[in-house]
N, C-alpha and C positions, 0 to 999 in steps of 0.2 A: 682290385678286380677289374679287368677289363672286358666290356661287354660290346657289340653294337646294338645300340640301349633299341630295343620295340616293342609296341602294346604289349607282346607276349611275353618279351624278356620282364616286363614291367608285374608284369600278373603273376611269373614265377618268382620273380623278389617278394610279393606281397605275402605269399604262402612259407616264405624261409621263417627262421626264427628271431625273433624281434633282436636287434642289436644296434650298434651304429655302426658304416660303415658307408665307403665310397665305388660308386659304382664309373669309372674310363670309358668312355663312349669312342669307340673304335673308328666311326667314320666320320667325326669330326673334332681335331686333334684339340687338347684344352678342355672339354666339355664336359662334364660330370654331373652324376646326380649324387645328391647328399641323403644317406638314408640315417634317419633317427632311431631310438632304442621307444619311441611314440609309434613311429609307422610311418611318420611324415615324410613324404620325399620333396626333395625342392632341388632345381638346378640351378648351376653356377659355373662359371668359367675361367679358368688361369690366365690372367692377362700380366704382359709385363709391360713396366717404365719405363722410360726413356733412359734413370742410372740403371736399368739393372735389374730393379728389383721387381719378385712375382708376387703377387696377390692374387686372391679369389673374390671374383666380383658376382654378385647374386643375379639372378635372370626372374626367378620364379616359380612359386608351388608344379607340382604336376597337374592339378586341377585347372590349372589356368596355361598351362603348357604342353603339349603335347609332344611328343620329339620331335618330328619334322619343324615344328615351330622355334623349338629351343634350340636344334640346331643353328637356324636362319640368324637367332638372338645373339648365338653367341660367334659368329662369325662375323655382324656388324659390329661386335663389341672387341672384336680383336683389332679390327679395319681401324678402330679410334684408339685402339692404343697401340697401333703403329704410327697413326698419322702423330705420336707423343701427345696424345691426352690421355690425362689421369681422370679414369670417371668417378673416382674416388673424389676428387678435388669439385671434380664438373658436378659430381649428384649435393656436395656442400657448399657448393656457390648455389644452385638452385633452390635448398633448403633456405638456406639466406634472403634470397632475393622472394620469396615466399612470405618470408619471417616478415620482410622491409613493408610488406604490403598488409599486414595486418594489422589489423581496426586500434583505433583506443580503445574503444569500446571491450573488444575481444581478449584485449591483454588485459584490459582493467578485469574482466570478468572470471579469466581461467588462469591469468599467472596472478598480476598484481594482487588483489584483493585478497588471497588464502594467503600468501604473504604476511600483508600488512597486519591481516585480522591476528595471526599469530604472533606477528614481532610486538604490536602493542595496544596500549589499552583503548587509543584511541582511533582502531584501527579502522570501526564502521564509521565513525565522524569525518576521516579523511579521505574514504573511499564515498561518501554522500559528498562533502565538500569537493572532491574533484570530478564528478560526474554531472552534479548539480550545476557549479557556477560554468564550467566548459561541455555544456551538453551540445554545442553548434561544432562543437571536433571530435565527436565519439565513435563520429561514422569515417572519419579521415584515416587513412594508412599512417603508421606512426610518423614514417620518415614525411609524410606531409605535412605536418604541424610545422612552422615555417614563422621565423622569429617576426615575420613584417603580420601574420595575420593576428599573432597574441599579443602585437604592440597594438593593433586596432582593438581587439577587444578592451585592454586595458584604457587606452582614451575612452571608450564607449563605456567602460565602466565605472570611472573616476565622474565620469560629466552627467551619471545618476546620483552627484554625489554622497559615492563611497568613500572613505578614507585611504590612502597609501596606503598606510601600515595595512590593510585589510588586503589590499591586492596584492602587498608583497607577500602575506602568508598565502593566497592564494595559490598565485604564481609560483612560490618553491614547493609546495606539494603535487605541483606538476611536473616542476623540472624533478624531481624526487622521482616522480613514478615515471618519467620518462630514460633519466639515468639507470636505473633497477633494469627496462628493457634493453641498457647498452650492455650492463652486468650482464645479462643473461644471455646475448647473440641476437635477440630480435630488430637488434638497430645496431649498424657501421658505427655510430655518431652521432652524440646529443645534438640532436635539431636544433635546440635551446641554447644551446653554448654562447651565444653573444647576448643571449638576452639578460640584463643590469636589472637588478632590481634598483626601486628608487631610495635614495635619501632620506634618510628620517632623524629626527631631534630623537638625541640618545635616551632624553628622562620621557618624552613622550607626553601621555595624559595624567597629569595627576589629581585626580582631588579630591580633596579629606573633608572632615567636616572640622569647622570651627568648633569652640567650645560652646559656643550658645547651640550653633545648629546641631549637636551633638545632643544639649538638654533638651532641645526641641525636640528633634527626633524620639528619645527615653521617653520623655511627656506624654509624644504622640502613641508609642507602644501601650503603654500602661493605661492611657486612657480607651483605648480600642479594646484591650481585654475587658476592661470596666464595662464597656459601653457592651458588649458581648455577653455578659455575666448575667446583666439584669437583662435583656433580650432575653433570657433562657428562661429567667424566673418570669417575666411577664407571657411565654412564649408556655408554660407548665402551670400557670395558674388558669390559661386559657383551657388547656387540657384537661383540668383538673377537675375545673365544670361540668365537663362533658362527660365525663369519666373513661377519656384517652387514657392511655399509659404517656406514664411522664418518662420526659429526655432524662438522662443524665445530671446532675450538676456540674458547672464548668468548676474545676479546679481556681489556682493563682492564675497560670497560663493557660487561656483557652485553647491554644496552638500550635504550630513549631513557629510561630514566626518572631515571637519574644526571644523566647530560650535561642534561638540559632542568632537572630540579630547580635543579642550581647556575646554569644558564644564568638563568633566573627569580630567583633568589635574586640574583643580580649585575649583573643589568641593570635590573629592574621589570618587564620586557614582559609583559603579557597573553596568556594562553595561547594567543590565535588567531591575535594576531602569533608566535609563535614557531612554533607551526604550520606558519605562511604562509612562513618564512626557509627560502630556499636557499643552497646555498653560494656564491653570486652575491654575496649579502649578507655577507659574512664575510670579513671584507679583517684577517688575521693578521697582515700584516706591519706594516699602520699601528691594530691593533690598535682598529679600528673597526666596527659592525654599522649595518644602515643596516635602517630597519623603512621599507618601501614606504605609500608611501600607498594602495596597491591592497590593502593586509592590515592597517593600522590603522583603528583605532577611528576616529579625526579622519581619514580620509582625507589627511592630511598626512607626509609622509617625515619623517624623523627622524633623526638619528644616535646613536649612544650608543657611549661609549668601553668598550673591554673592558679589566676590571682581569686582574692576574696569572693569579690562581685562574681563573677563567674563560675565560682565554686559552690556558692549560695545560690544561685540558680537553677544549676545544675543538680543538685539535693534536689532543691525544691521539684525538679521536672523530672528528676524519674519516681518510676512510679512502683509501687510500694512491690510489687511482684510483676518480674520480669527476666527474659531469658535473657542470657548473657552477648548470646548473636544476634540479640535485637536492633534494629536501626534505632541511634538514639534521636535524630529526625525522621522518624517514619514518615512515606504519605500514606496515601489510601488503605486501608485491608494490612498496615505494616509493611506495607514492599518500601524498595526504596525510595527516597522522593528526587523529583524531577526537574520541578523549577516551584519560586513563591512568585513568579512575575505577578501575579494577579493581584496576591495581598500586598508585594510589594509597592505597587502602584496605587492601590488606594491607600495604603498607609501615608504614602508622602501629600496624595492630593486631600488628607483629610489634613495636612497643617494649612492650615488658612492664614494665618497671621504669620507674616514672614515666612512664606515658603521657601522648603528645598529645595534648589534647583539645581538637574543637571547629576543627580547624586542614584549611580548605581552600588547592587547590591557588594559588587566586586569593589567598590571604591570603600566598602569595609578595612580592609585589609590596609589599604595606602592608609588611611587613620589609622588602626594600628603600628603599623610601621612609623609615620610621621610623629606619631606622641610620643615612642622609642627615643626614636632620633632629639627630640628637641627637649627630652627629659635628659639629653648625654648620652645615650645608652650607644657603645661603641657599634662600628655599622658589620663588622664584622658577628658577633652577637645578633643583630638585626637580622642578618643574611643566616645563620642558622635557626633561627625561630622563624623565618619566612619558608624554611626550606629549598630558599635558591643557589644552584649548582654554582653559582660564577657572583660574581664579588659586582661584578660590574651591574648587574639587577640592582642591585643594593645600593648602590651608586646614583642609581635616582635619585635618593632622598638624600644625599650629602648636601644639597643647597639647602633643608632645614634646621641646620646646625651653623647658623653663622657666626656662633661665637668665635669658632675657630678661627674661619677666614678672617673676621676683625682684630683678635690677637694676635695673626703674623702681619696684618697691614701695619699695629699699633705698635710691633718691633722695628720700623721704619724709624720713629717718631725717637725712641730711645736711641738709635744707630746715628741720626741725625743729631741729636743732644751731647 
C-alpha cells in the first residue's frame, strides 16, 4: 500500500480493520510505517550496504514520531548508508561500548548473581565473597579493573596477613565473574588476562591429631557432657525448691557437638555435608551414610560405611521418635546448623593440660584421611570416602605412608648386593 503517510492518512488507518500490514510513504522514497494486527504503528526505513544488501532499519513508534519528523529520520538514515555505514553494525558497536562501561557492581547485580545462584550451591557465598573482599571496584566500569590496581590490592592484602592460598581463591572468583561478562558481550577482553595467580605447596595445611591429642580431645568431649549433665541436675534441684517447672534431662550427649565430633572424626565428611545429613541418610542397620549430592562438595552421592564407634553413637543420638527429613545435627528450633565455632572453641580451651594447638574443626577430616593412610589403606580408597574428584587431593597425604618410599629406597641396597 502506497500512501503520502498524513495525520489523516494516519486516523483513516486507525479506523480499518485490525491486521498487519505496511503502509509506502509516497514523498519520501524508503519510508514506511509498520502497522501490527495490536494497532501499533511504528516507522522504518529501507536502507542498503555497501555489498548490496537491503535491510529495514527502525526509526520509531508513531507516538514519538510524527511524519514530518520521520521523514527528516529517515532521510539522515539513508545519507549514512550511502556515506557505506551499516547502522546496523554502528547501533552494535554503541551497544558494546555501553555494555564496556558498566559497573561491577551492575553486572554482579542483574547478570552475574541470578546465574551463579542458579548454577550452584554455593552461589550466595561467592557473590558475598566477591562484593565483599573487592567492594573499592564495584563502582568501576568492567573494562577498568586493570591487572596493575588488583596487584595493589593483592599486596595490600597479603601485608594484613592473609594467606596466598586465600587470595588466590579470591582472585579466581573474580576472574570467573569477569570471564562470564566476556561470555556474554559485556567486555571485548578479560582485563584479568595477565594476572598469575601465586604459587602454592601442592599438600598445603595439614594437621591431624596425634594419638594422644586425639585421647585428649575424646576425654575433653565426654568430660563437657559430664560436667553439663550435673549442671542440669543442680540447675533442677534449684527449681525444684521453688517449685519452677523442671528442664529436661540431658541424655548421653547433651548436644550436637559429641555425636558430630566423632561422626567427622570416623567418616572424613566436611562439615557442610554433615550439616546437610538427615536421618534419611543414616541406614543403621546396613551400617551405611549416604552424603547427597545436593550437600556435597562434588555434587556427587557418595557412600561411606560407618565403623563400630560411630555407629554406637549414632544409635545412641537419635532419638527414639523422629522424622525421617530431620537434620541429624539440628541447630536451633531443628533448622539446619550453622557453625559449632563457639563450642568448638571452648572445647579446645577447656584442655589445659597439654593443649590443642592450631586444631580446626575441618582438620577432622585430614585425621581421618591420615589414619587411613598410615593403617595402609590404598589412597585411591581414600579419595573415594573423602569424596574428591581428582586423585591429586588425595595425594596430600601420600607422605604419611612411608613405608613405601623406604621399600623402593631399600631395593637400592639389594640391587647394590
Amino acid at each position: 500500500m502506497k500512501k503520502n503517510i498524513t495525520q489523516a492518512e494516519i486516523a483513516k488507518l486507525k479506523k480499518l480493520k485490525p491486521g498487519e500490514y505496511t503502509v509506502f510513504d509516497t514523498s519520501e522514497r524508503g519510508l514506511a510505517l509498520r502497522v501490527k494486527p495490536s494497532g501499533v504503528m511504528a516507522w522504518r526505513v529501507r536502507l542498503k550496504t555497501k555489498g548490496g544488501e537491503w535491510y529495514w532499519w527502525p526509526l520509531g513508534g508513531l507516538d514519538a514520531l510524527k511524519p514530518e519528523k520521520a521523514r527528516v529520520q529517515a532521510h539522515r538514515a539513508k545519507g549514512r548508508a550511502a556515506e557505506g555505514i551499516d547502522l546496523r553494525e554502528d547501533r552494535a558497536a554503541a551497544v558494546r561500548e555501553v555494555a564496556q562501561r558498566m559497573s561491577l557492581r551492575t553486572f554482579i547485580e542483574d547478570v552475574y548473581a541470578p546465574l551463579v545462584r542458579g548454577r550452584t550451591k554455593s552461589g550466595d557465598g561467592t557473590i558475598k565473597m566477591i562484593t565483599g573482599r573487592f567492594a573499592d571496584f564495584l563502582d568501576r566500569p568492567l573494562a577498568d579493573i586493570e591487572v596493575f590496581a588488583i596487584e595493589r590490592w593483592r599486596s595490600a592484602y597479603l601485608k594484613q596477613g592473609r594467606s596466598p592460598a586465600t587470595a588466590n581463591r579470591l582472585l579466581a572468583a573474580l576472574k570467573a565473574c569477569l570471564a562470564e561478562a566476556v561470555r556474554l558481550g559485556k567486555l571485548k577482553a578479560h582485563p584479568l588476562k595477565g594476572l598469575r595467580l601465586a604459587r602454592l605447596d601442592s599438600i598445603g595445611r595439614l594437621r591431624y591429631l596425634s594419638p594422644d591429642e586425639e585421647t585428649r580431645l575424646l576425654a575433653a568431649l565426654a568430660a563437657r557432657d559430664g560436667d553439663r549433665r550435673e549442671a542440669r541436675v543442680s540447675a533442677n534441684d534449684f527449681r525444684r525448691q521453688r517449685g519452677y517447672e523442671l528442664w529436661p534431662e540431658y541424655p548421653t550427649y547433651t548436644d550436637v557437638l559429641t555425636p558430630m565430633v566423632i561422626t567427622l572424626l570416623h567418616t572424613g565428611l566436611r562439615f557442610g555435608e554433615a550439616c546437610g545429613l538427615t536421618w534419611a541418610d543414616v541406614d543403621l542397620v546396613g551400617a551405611l551414610l549416604t552424603v547427597r549430592g545436593e550437600t556435597s562438595k562434588s555434587s556427587k552421592t557418595r557412600y561411606v560405611p560407618l565403623n563400630k564407634t560411630v555407629l554406637d553413637v549414632l544409635k545412641t543420638w537419635k532419638p527414639k521418635k523422629v522424622d525421617a527429613g530431620a537434620y541429624v545435627f539440628a541447630g536451633a528450633d531443628g533448622a539446619r546448623l550453622v557453625d559449632i565455632k563457639t563450642a568448638w572453641k571452648n572445647l579446645l580451651k577447656s584442655i589445659t593440660d597439654k593443649p590443642i594447638v592450631g586444631f580446626r574443626v575441618h582438620d577432622l577430616r585430614h585425621t581421618f584421611a591420615s589414619k587411613l593412610v598410615q593403617a595402609g589403606v590404598d589412597l585411591n580408597t581414600v579419595r573415594e570416602l573423602l569424596g574428591h574428584g581428582d586423585i591429586k587431593m588425595t595425594l596430600r597425604y601420600a607422605h604419611l605412608a612411608p613405608e613405601h618410599r623406604a621399600a623402593a629406597v631399600a631395593k637400592l641396597v639389594a640391587v647394590a648386593g
